[in-house]
C-alpha angles and dihedrals in degrees: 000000000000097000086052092050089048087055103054087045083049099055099041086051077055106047084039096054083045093043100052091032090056084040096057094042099054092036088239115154084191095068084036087064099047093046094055088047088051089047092048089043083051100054093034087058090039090063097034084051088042094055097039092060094047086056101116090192099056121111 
């Protein structure tokens, strides 16, 4: 489950690095957008996971 969870951090850092860098290449404020709502999806699951996995009760 962790290596799953590391993936799918791993790919929206991805997609937000490409989002913002495309974004600020072509000057457009729509993939902007949807790179700093990939960025803010990527830490929000980074401290849920994080927090799921410290759980000391869970199965």
């Amino acid at each position: 489950m962790e290596a799953f969870l590391k993936g799918i951090l791993m790919l929206s850092i991805l997609l937000a690095t490409s989002s913002l860098g495309l974004g600020l290449y072509t000057h457009d404020l729509l993939m902007l957008s949807i790179g700093i709502l990939f960025a803010f999806f990527a830490m929000l699951f980074a401290l849920e996971s994080r927090q799921v996995l410290g759980n000391p009760f869970r199965k």
